[in-house]
N, C-alpha and C positions, 0 to 999 in steps of 0.2 A: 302329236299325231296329226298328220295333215287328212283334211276332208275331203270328199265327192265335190266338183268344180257346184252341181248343184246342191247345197247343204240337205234338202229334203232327204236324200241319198247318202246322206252320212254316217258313219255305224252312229249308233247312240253310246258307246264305250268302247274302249279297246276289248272287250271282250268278244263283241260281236267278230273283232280280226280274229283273237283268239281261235274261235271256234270255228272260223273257216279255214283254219292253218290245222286245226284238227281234225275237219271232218275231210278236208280237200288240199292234204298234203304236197301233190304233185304240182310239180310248178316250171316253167322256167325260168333259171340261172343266164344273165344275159350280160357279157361283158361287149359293148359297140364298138364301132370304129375301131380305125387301123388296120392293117394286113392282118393283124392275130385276131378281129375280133371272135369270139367266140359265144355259142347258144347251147346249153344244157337242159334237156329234161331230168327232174331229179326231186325226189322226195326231200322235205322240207320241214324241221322243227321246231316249236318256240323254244327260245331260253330266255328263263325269266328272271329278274334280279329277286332281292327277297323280300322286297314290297308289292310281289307279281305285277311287275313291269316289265314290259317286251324290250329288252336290251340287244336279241342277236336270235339270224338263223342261224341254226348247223344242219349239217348234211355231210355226202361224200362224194368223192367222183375217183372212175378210173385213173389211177396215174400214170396209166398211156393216152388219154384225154386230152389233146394243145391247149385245153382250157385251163389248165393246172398252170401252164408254163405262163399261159397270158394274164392269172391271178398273182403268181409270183412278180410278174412286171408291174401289173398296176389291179390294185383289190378292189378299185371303184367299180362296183355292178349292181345288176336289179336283177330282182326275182319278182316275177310276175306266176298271180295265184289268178285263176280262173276257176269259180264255185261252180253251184247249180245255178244254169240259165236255159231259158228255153223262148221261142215265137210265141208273142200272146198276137192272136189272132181276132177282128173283130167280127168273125163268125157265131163266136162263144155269146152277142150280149144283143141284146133287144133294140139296141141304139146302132145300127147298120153302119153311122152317120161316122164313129171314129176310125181313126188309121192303126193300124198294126204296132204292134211294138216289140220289144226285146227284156223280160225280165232276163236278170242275173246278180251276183255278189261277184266282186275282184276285189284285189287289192295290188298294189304295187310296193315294194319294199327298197328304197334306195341302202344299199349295202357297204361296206364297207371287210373287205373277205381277210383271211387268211388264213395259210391252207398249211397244215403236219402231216408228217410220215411218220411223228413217233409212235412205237407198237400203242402203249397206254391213252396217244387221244384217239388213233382209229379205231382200238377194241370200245373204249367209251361210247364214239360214238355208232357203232353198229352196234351194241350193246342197247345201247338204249333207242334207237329204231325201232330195234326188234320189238321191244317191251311194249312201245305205246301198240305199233300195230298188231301183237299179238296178244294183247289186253281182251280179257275176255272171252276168246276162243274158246272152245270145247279142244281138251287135249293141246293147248297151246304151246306152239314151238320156242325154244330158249336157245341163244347161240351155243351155248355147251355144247349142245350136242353135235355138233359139226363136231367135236373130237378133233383128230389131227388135220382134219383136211382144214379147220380155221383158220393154221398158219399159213397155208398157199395162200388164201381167199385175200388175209391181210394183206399180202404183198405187194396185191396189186392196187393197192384202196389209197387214198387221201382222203385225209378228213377238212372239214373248212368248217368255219365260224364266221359268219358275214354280221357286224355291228352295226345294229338298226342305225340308221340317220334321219330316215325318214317312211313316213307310212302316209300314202294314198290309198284310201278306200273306197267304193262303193257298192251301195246295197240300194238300188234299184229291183221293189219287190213292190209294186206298187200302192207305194205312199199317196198318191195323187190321184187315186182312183176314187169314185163314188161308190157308196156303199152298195148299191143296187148292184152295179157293174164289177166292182171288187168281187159278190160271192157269183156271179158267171164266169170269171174268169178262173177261179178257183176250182169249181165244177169243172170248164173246158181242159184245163191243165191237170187234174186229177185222171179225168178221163183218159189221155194222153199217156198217161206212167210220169209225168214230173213230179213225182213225190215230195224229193227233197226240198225242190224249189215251191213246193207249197206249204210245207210244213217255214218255213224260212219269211214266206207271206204271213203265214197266219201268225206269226211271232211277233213282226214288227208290226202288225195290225189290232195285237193287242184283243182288245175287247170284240172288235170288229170282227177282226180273223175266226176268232174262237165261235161266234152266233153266224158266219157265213155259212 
């Protein structure tokens, strides 16, 4: 798994990607260049081998989409995941004296795609979308129950499975920060509604995080 250009910003395990692949599914699908290239927003899942190692996204897309046609030409693309990120501003800290910054978590996924129209991978995988994101719900929804209108829905679907090749991450949640300044910034970004993006600090801050 490749790292943050700064290691400080590095996940600490593949799980930290993990878990931003679960809590911040949506992503863009980016195949560049050329006349076909093409850019997909589109929910985005792990698949893990069975040593839980991230071997591949899956997903789906329209297959009236020209991105389907330009994965059939060439499967090399990236999926770029943007988590919780927010303005840390030096309003929040007693020290006037710093500049502004940007927490967040991404990662980038060099992929490698290929995309079916057979009925059994696109029921698979809307099938199991459905699951993770209906996990837990009160009264949770199950494709069953589309009933007949399922069959249209397929019809129009492609499934794809992109083969990790590569993983860039970063978790810029601030590592580099002084302990004093760390729990202001926490308070300012609380204050604000970034919830996520502080629950996500005080994780990678450990002992810190938890007494800010």
């Amino acid at each position: 798994m490749g790292h943050a250009r700064d290691s400080r910003y590095a996940p600490r395990s593949q799980d930290d990607v993990l878990r931003l692949l679960a809590t911040q599914p949506f992503a863009w699908l980016v195949s560049a260049g050329g006349e076909d290239a093409a850019f997909t927003p589109l929910p985005l899942r792990a698949e893990l081998d069975a040593d839980g190692g991230l071997v591949a996204l899956r997903g789906h897309l329209a297959r009236r989409n020209p991105h389907v046609a330009r994965l059939r030409r060439d499967g090399r693309a990236q999926a770029l995941l943007i988590g919780p990120h927010a303005y840390v501003s030096p309003s929040w800290l007693d020290d006037r004296t710093q500049a502004p910054s940007w927490n967040y978590a991404a990662a980038m996924f060099e992929l490698e795609v290929t995309v079916s129209e057979e009925p059994a991978d696109i029921r698979a995988e809307l099938d199991a979308l459905v699951s993770q994101m209906e996990a837990g719900r009160p009264r949770a929804w199950a494709l069953d129950e589309m009933g007949e209108r399922y069959a249209r829905l397929a019809t129009g679907v492609t499934a794809l499975r992109g083969a990790v090749r590569e993983v860039r991450a970063t978790f810029k949640l601030g590592q580099d920060e002084a302990r004093h300044d760390f729990a202001q910034l926490l308070v300012g970004l609380q204050t604000g509604g970034e919830l996520a993006l502080v629950e996500w600090m005080r994780d990678f801050a450990g002992d810190v995080g938890a007494s800010a």
